[in-house]
C-alpha positions as CSV (number, residue, x, y, z in Angstrom):
1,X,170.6,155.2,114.3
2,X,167.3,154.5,116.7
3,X,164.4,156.1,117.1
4,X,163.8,157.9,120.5
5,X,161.3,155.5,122.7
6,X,158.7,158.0,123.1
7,X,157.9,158.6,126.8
8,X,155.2,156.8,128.4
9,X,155.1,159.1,131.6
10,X,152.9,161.5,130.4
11,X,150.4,159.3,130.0
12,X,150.5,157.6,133.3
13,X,150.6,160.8,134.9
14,X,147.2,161.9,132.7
15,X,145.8,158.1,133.9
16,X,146.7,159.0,137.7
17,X,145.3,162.3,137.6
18,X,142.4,161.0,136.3
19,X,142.0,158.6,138.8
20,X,142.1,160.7,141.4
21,X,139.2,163.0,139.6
22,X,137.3,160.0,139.5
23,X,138.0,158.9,142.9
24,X,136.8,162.7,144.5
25,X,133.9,162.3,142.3
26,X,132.9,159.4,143.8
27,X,134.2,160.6,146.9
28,X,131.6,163.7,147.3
29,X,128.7,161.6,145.2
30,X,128.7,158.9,148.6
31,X,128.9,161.9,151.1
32,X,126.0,163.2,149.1
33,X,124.0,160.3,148.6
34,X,124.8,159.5,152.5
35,X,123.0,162.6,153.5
């Protein structure tokens, strides 16, 4: 009678990994630009 919800999970998960990509990135570009 309802429609499944779809799962919002995998996009948080994609959003978090993303994240934390971005946040390395950033990461090594101020240990770089430091030196």
């Amino acid at each position: 009678r309802y429609k499944r919800k779809k799962p919002k999970r995998k996009a948080t998960s994609k959003q978090r990994v993303s994240n934390e990509k971005n946040k390395s990135i950033l990461e090594l570009l101020r240990i770089a630009f430091s030196d």
